[in-house]
C-alpha positions as CSV (number, residue, x, y, z in Angstrom):
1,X,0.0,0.0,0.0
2,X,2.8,2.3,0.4
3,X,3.7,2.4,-3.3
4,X,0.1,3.1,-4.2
5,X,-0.7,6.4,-4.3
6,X,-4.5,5.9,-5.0
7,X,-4.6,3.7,-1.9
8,X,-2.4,6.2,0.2
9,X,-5.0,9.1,-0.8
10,X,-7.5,7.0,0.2
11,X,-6.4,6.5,3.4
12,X,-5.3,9.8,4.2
13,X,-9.4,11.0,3.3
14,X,-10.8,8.0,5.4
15,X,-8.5,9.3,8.8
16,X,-10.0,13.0,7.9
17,X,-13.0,11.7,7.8
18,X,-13.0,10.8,11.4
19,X,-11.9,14.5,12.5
20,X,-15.1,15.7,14.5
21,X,-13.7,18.7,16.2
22,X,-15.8,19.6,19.0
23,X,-15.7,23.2,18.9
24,X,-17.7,26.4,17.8
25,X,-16.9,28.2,15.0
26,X,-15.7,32.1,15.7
27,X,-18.2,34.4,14.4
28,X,-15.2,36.6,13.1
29,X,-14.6,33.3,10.7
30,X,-17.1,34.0,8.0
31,X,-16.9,32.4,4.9
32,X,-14.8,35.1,3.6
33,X,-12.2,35.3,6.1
34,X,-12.1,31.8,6.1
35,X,-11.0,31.1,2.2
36,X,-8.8,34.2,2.5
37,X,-7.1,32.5,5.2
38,X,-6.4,29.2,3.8
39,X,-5.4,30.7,0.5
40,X,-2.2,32.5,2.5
41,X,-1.9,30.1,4.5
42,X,-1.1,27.7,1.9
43,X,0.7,30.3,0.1
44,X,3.3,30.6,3.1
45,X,2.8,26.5,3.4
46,X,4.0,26.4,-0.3
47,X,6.8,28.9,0.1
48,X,8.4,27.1,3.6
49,X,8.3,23.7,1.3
50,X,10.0,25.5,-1.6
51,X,12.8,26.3,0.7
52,X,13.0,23.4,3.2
53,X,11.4,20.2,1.6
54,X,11.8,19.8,-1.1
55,X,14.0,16.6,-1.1
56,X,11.4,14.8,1.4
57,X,8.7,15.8,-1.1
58,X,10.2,14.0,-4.1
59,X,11.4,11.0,-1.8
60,X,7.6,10.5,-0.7
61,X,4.8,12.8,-2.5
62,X,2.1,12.1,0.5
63,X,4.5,13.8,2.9
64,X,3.1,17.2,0.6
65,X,-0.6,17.4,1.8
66,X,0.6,16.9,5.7
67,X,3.3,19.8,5.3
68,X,0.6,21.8,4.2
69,X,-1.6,21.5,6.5
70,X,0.7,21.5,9.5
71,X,2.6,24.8,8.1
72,X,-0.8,26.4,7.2
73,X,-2.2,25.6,10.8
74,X,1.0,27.1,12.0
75,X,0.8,30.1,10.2
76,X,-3.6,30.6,11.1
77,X,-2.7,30.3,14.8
78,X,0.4,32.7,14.8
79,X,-1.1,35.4,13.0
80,X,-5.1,35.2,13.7
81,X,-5.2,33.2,17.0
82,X,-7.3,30.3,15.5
83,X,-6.8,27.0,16.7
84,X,-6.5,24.0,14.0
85,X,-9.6,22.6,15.5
């Protein structure tokens, strides 16, 4: 399974599917604010990968979508004070 990427995807969707936060949702996070957020956070995401992981990304594509997501949290948390959940 590790050599499959279909299969990999797959499982990486079936573990998100299990992520229930429980947790209210800011009103300041409209819709809005909400997209515009994830688009720079993936931005910065993108730009940290560029620079620092490159290699790891070619030796194992999957390792691309986790990166992104723990860079973007990073970022939503430093600079608005939103938790991942």
């Amino acid at each position: 399974m590790r050599d499959d990427p279909q299969a990999q995807m797959e499982s990486f969707n079936i573990v998100l599917s299990w992520d229930k936060p429980k947790c209210s949702i800011p009103e300041a996070l409209t819709r809005d604010v909400c997209c515009d957020l994830v688009m720079k956070a993936n931005d910065y995401a993108f730009d940290i990968i560029k620079t620092n992981f490159v290699d790891a990304v070619c030796a194992d594509q999957m390792v691309m979508p986790l990166l992104v997501s723990a860079i973007g949290h990073d970022w939503v948390l430093q600079n608005h004070q939103f938790k991942e959940d």
